[in-house]
Residue, then its C-alpha position, 0 to 999 in steps of 0.5 A: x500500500x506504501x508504495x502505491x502512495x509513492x511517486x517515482x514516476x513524476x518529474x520535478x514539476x510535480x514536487x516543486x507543486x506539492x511545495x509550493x515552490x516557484x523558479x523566480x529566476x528571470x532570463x536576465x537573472x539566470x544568464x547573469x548567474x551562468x556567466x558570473x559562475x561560468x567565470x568562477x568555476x574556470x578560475x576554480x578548474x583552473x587554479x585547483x588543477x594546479x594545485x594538484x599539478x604543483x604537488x605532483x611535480x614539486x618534490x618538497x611536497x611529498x609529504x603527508x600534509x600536502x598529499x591531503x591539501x591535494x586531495x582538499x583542491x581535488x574536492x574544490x575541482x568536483x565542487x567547480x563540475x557540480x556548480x557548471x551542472x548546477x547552473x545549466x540545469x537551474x531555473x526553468x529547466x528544473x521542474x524539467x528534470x526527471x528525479x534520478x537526474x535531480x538526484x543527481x544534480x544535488x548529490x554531485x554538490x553533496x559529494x563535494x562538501x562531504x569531501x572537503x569537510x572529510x578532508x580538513x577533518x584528517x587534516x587537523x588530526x594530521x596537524x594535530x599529530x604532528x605538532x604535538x610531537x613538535x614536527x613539521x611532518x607527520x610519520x604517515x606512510x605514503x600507504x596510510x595516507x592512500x587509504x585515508x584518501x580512499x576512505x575521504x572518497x568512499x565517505x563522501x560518495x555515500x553520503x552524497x547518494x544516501x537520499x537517492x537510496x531511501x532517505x527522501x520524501x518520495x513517499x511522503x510528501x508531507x516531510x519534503x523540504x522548500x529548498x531540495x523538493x524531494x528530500x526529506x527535512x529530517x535529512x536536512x536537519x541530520x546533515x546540517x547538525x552533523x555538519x556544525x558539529x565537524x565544524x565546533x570539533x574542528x575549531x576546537x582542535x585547531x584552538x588546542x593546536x594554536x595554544x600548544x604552538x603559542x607555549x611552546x613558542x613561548x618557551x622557545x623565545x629564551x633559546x637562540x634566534x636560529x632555534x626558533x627559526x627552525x621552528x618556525x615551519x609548521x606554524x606557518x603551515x598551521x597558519x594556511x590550514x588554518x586560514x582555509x578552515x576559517x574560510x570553509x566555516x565562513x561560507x559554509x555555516x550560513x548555507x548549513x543553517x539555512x538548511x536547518x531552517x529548511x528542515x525545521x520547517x521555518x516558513x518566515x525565513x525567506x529560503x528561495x532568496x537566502x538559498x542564492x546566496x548561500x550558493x554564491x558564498x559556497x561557490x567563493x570557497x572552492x575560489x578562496x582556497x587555492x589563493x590561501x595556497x599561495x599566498x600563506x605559502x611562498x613554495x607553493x606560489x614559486x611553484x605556480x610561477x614554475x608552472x605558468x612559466x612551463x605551460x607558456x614555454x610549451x605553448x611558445x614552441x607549440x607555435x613556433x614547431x607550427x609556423x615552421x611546418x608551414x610552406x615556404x610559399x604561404x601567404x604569410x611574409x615570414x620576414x615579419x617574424x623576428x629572429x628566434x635568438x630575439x624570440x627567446x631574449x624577449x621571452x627571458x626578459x618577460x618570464x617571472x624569476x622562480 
């Protein structure tokens, strides 16, 4: 009888009715939307994507705390996937979606805070391991770090698809929420409590960390200059991970308590106008981090520079290997070219110094 009161077969019209919910986007909103999150979400493939890529190549990273920074810019880069699928499947086309696709618009977005939440979570244990024995590296074996990658992964992957796997108000349409139509409010309020809690555990492992480091500085200011100065490097590190869990809490705890609200039923709280904004607060995390990256890190910014600098170089002789396959008799005048040795003393005096 339960499942004859189920609606499987209804597209996302028919949940949108049943809340009560209206897509006010207009199309100048919607393009304004899709071109401003457009420019986002390239600066967001892009600058994680070298991230990852300065990790890989740069031999000073290989290690346990930037493995897993790495692992934080693979989920910013999901994050840039599922915001561009978000907005070309938004607005008008949304009551069009069938419910497995609406699924899956939501659990993409899902998948990706599950994974930075799961990763700054290891990465403050992984601080906190390694600060307490006053080191600027944990002990974790490549192997350790694998599986605690692979673990972040499967995590978040299940808890991106817990709704599409029963936990939604498909059969109940009384519990829908306004903002997911059908997802369940008791869903809501799981993962937004759930999530606050990670956060409060968060903050208070780094305020334990940052008092520990403030002693111990404290302790070392009696010693000699070049002592502290060894010391000195995992409290810069502490620093940058520190400055992205800031920015995490910041743009994530408004969306998280509209959520709640969402799944308290509020009916005062103005969702649908507050929800756009969230979404843009989320958005201008996944932007945020890699300029922490660089700017807290002075290795990671060379490295970026490094990178630029490669790309550019490849892309220069991409051009130069093209011009010379052309025949001489193209209608190009090749005597308008300079010389190679002039090319690459241009290039030399334009490129940034590593």
């Amino acid at each position: 009888m339960a499942q004859n009161n189920c609606h499987y077969n209804e597209s996302m019209q028919f949940f949108y009715d049943k809340v009560g919910k209206r897509q006010n986007l207009t199309s100048t909103m919607l393009i304004t939307v899709q071109v401003v999150g457009s420019t986002f979400c390239i600066f967001i493939l892009v600058a994680n994507s070298m991230v990852i890529a300065a990790v890989i190549t740069n031999k000073r990273f290989h290690y346990p705390f930037y493995y897993l920074l790495a692992n934080l810019a693979a989920s910013d880069f999901l994050a840039g996937i599922a915001y561009v699928y978000l907005m070309f499947n938004t607005g008008d086309v949304s009551p069009t979606l069938t419910i497995r696709e609406y699924f899956f618009r939501q659990g993409l977005l899902d998948v990706s805070l599950s994974a930075s939440l799961a990763n700054l979570l290891v990465i403050a244990l992984e601080r906190y391991i390694s600060v307490m024995n006053w080191k600027v590296h944990s002990n974790l074996t490549k192997r350790r770090v694998t599986l605690l990658i692979v673990l972040v992964w499967s995590i978040s992957i299940f808890m991106g698809a817990v709704p599409s796997m029963g936990w939604n108000c498909i059969c109940s349409l009384d519990s829908c929420s306004k903002m997911a139509p059908i997802f369940s409010r008791s869903y809501l309020i799981f993962w937004s409590v759930s999530n606050l809690i990670i956060f409060v555990a968060m903050v208070a492992i780094y305020m334990r960390i940052y008092a520990y480091v403030k002693r111990k500085t404290t302790m070392l200011m009696s010693h000699t200059s070049s002592s502290l100065n060894r010391k000195r490097t995992p409290i810069k590190l502490i620093k940058t991970v520190m400055a992205v869990l800031g920015a995490f809490v910041v743009c994530w705890t408004p969306g998280l308590i509209v959520m709640l609200l969402d799944g308290l039923n509020c009916e005062d709280c103005y969702l649908q106008k507050l929800k756009s904004l969230m979404l843009l607060l989320a958005v201008a995390n996944s932007v945020m981090n890699p300029c922490i990256y660089s700017y807290k890190d002075e290795e990671m910014w060379t490295t970026f520079k490094n990178l630029m600098r490669c790309i550019g170089n490849g892309t220069r002789r991409q051009r130069s290997t093209r011009a010379n396959a052309k025949p001489l008799g193209s209608s190009q005048d090749t005597s308008t070219s300079p010389p190679a040795s002039e090319e690459r003393k241009s290039d030399d005096n334009g490129s940034f110094d590593s």
